[in-house]
C-alpha positions as CSV (number, residue, x, y, z in Angstrom):
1,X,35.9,-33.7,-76.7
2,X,38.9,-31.9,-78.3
3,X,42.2,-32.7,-77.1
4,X,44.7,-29.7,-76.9
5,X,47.0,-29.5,-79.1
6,X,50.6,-29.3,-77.9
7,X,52.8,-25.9,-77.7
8,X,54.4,-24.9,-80.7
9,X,57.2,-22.4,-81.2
10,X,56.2,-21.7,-85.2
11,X,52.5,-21.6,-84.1
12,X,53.2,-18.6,-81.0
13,X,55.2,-16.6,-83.7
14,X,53.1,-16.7,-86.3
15,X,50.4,-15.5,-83.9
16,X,52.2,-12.4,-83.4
17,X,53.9,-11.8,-86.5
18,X,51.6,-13.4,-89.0
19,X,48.9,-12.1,-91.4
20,X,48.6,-10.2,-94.4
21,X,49.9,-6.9,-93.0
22,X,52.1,-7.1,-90.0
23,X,54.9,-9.0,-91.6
24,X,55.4,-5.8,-93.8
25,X,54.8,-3.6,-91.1
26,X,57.7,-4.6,-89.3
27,X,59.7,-4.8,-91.6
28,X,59.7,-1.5,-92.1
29,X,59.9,-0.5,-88.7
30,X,63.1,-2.9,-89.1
31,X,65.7,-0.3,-89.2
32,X,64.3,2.8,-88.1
33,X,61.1,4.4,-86.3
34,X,58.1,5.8,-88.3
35,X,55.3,7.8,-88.1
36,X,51.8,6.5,-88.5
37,X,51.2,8.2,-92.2
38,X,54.5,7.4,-93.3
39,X,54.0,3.3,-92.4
40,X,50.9,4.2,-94.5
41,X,52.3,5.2,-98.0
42,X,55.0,2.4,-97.2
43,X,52.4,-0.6,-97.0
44,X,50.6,0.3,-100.0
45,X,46.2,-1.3,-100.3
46,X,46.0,-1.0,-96.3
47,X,43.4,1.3,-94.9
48,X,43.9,3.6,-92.1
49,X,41.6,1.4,-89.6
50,X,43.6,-1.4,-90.9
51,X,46.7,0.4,-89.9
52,X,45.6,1.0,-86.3
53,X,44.5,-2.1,-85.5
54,X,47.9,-4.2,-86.6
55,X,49.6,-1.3,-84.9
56,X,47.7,-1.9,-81.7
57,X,47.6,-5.9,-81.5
58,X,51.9,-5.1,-82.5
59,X,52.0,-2.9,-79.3
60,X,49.8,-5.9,-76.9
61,X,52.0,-8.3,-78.1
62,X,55.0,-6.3,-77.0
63,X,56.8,-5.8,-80.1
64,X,56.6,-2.5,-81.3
65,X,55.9,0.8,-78.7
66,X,53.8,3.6,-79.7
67,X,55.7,7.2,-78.5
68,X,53.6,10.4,-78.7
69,X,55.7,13.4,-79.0
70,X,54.3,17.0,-77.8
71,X,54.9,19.0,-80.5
72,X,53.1,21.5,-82.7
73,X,51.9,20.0,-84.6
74,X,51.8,16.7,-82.2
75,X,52.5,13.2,-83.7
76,X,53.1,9.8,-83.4
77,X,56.2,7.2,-83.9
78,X,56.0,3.9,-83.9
79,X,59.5,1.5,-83.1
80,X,60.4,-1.7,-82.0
81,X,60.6,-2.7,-78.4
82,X,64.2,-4.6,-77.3
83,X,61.4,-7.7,-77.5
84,X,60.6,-6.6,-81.2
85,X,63.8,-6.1,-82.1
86,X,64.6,-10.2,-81.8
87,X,62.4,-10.4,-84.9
88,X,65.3,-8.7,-86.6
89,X,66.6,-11.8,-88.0
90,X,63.4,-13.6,-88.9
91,X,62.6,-10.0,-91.1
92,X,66.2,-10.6,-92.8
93,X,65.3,-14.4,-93.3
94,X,62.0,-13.6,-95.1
95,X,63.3,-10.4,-97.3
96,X,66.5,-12.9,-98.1
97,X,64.2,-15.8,-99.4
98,X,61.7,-13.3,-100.9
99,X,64.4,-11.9,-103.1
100,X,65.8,-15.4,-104.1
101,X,62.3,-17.0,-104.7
102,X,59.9,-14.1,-105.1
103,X,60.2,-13.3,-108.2
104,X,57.5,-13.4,-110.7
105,X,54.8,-13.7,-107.7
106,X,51.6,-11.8,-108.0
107,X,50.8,-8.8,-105.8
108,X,47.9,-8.2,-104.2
């Protein structure tokens, strides 16, 4: 029989904010809303499905709220929630150290 591990705090973050796409997603929904096809061209080899899906599981965890505007033509913004907006500094941390050790990394 397993034994459960204990809590972690790195562990619960990472499970929100960790994968191949959401870390970039929030960052740029860092400093300002956007809408759904602009997050697109900014997160360059992601799909639209993709897209959605981090989006979503962003919105469940509480982090980032989806706003549909009634307009012609009608559209979508995403934004951080006051709970996303704590990330703010762990974004900063991770660009900071990107652009002091990053350099000369591959790119998927």
């Amino acid at each position: 029989m397993a034994t459960k591990a204990p809590w972690c705090a790195v562990t619960a973050t990472v499970e929100v904010i960790g994968g191949r796409w959401k870390p970039t997603i929030l960052f740029h929904l860092k400093d300002q809303p956007r809408r759904f096809n602009e997050l697109r061209r900014l997160v360059p080899g992601i799909t639209q499905r993709m897209l959605t899906l981090q989006l979503r599981a962003l919105e469940q965890d509480g982090v980032v709220a989806r706003t549909v505007h009634n307009s012609v033509p009608p559209h979508v913004e995403y934004s951080f929630t006051r709970k996303g907006l704590t990330l703010g500094p762990i974004l900063d941390a991770m660009e900071a150290w990107g652009k002091a050790n990053g350099q000369g990394r591959r790119r998927a």
